[in-house]
C-alpha positions as CSV (number, residue, x, y, z in Angstrom):
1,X,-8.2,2.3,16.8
2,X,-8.7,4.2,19.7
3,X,-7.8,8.5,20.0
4,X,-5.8,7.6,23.0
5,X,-3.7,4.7,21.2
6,X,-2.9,6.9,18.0
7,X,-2.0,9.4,20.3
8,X,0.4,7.4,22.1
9,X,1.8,6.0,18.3
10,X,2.1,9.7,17.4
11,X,3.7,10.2,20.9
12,X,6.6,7.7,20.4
13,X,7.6,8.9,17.0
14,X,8.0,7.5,13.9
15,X,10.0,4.4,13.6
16,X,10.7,0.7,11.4
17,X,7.0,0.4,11.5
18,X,5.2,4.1,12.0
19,X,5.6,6.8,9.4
20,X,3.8,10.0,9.6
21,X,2.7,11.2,6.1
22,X,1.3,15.1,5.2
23,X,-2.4,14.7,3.8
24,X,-0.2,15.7,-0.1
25,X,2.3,12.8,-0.6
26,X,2.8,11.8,-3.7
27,X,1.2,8.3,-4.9
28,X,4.9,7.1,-5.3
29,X,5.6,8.1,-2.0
30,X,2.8,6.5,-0.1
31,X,3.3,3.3,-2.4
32,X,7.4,3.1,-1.1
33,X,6.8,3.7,2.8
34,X,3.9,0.9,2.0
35,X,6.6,-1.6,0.5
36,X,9.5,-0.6,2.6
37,X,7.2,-1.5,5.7
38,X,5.6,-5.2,4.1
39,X,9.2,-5.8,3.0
40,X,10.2,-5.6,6.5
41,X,8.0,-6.5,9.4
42,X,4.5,-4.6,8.4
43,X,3.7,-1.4,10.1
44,X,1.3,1.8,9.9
45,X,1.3,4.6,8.0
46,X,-0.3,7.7,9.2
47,X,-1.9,10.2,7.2
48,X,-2.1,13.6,8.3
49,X,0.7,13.7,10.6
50,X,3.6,16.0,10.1
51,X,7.0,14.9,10.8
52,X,7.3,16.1,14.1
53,X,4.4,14.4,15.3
54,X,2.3,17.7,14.9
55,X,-1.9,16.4,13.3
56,X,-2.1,18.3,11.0
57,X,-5.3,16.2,9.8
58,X,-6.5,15.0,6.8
59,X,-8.7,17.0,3.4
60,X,-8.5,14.9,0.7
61,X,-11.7,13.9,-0.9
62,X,-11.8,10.4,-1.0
63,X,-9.0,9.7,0.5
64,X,-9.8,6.2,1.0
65,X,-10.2,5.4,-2.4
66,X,-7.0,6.9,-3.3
67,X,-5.4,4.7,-0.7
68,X,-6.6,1.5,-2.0
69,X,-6.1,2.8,-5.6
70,X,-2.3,3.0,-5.3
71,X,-1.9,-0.1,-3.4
72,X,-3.7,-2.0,-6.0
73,X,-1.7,-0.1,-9.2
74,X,1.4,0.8,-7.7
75,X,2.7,-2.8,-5.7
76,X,3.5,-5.9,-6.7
77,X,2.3,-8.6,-5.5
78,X,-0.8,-7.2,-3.9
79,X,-1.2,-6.1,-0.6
80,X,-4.7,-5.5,1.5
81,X,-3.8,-2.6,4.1
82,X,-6.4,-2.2,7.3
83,X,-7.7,1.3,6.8
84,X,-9.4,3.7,9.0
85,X,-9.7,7.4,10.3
86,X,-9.4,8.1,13.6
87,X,-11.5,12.0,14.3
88,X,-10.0,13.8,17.4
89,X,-11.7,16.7,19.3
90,X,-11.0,19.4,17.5
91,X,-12.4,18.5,14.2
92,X,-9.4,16.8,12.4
93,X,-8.8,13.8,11.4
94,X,-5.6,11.0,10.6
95,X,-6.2,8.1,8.2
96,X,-4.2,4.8,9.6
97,X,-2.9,2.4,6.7
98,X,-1.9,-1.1,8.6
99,X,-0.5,-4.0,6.9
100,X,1.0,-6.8,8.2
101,X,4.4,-8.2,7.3
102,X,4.1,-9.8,3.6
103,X,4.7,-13.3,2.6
104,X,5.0,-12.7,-1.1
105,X,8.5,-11.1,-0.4
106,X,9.9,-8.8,-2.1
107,X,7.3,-6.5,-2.6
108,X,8.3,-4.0,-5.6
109,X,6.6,-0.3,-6.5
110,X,5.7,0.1,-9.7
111,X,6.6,3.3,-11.2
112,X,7.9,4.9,-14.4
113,X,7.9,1.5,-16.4
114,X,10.3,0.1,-13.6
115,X,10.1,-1.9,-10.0
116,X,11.8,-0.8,-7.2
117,X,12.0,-2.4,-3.8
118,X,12.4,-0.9,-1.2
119,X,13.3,-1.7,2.8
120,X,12.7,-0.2,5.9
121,X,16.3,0.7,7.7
122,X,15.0,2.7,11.2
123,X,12.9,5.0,10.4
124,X,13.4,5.6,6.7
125,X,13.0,3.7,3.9
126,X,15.6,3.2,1.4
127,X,16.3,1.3,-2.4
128,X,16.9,-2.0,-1.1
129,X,20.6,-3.1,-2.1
130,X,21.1,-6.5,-4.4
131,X,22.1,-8.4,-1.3
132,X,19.0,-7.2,0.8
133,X,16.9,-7.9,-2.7
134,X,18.3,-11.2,-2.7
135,X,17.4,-11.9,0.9
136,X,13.9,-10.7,0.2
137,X,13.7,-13.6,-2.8
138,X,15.1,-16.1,-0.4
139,X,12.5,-15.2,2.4
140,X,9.7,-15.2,-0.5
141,X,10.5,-18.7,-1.3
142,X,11.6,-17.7,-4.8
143,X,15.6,-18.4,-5.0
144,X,17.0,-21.2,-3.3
145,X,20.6,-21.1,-2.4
C-alpha cells in the first residue's frame, strides 16, 4: 500500500471496514475488530493510528508475529489477514491488517474458555445478537431454515 492511499484511509475515518488501533491493544481486542470485520464484509485494521486519525506509529517488537499469533489462537475458523507496514517521512510507522470477507461464517473469538461473535454495526463492533448469530450460521452454510 502506498503512503498516499493510507493517508487518504486515515483521511476518511474509521468506518464498517477501517478501524484505527493504538500500537497497545489488547490481543482480545485486535482479535474482535478482526472478527467483527470477516463477520461482515472484511476490512483493515490499522495499527498505530489513534482514534482521531492522529499516527501515532507503531513500537512493538515483533509486531508481526504478534499479529499472526492472535489470529491463529484467538479465531475460529481461521483466517489469513494481508499484512504490511507502511513507513511515512517522519520515521513512523502503521501496520495494515486486511482480510477479506469470510466464508466460514460466523467467525467466533476465543477467549476466557468461551466464543464470542462479534459484528460490525458502523463503525463499532458489537456481541452479535442470536438473530444476527443465526444469520451468520445461515450465510456459513451451517443451519438451514
Amino acid at each position: 500500500m502506498l503512503k498516499t492511499e493510507l493517508l487518504e484511509i486515515i483521511a476518511s475515518g474509521e468506518n464498517s471496514g477501517v478501524e484505527f488501533k493504538r500500537d497497545d491493544i489488547r490481543p482480545e481486542q485486535l482479535a474482535k475488530e478482526i472478527v467483527a470485520m470477516a463477520n461482515f464484509q472484511g476490512g483493515k485494521v490499522l495499527i498505530g493510528v489513534e482514534d482521531d486519525g492522529t499516527v501515532s506509529g507503531i513500537q512493538r517488537q515483533n509486531l508481526e508475529e504478534w499479529v499472526m499469533n492472535i489470529v491463529q489462537e484467538k479465531i475460529h475458523p481461521m483466517i489469513l489477514p494481508f499484512y504490511e507496514v507502511v513507513k511515512f517521512d517522519d520515521g513512523k510507522s502503521v501496520a495494515v491488517i486486511s482480510f477479506p470477507q469470510g466464508l466460514s461464517k460466523p467467525y467466533v473469538v476465543r477467549h476466557s474458555n468461551r466464543e464470542e461473535v462479534y459484528v460490525r454495526v458502523g463503525s463499532t463492533s458489537r456481541l452479535a445478537t442470536r438473530e444476527q448469530q443465526m444469520r451468520l450460521f445461515e450465510i456459513g452454510g451451517m443451519l438451514h431454515t
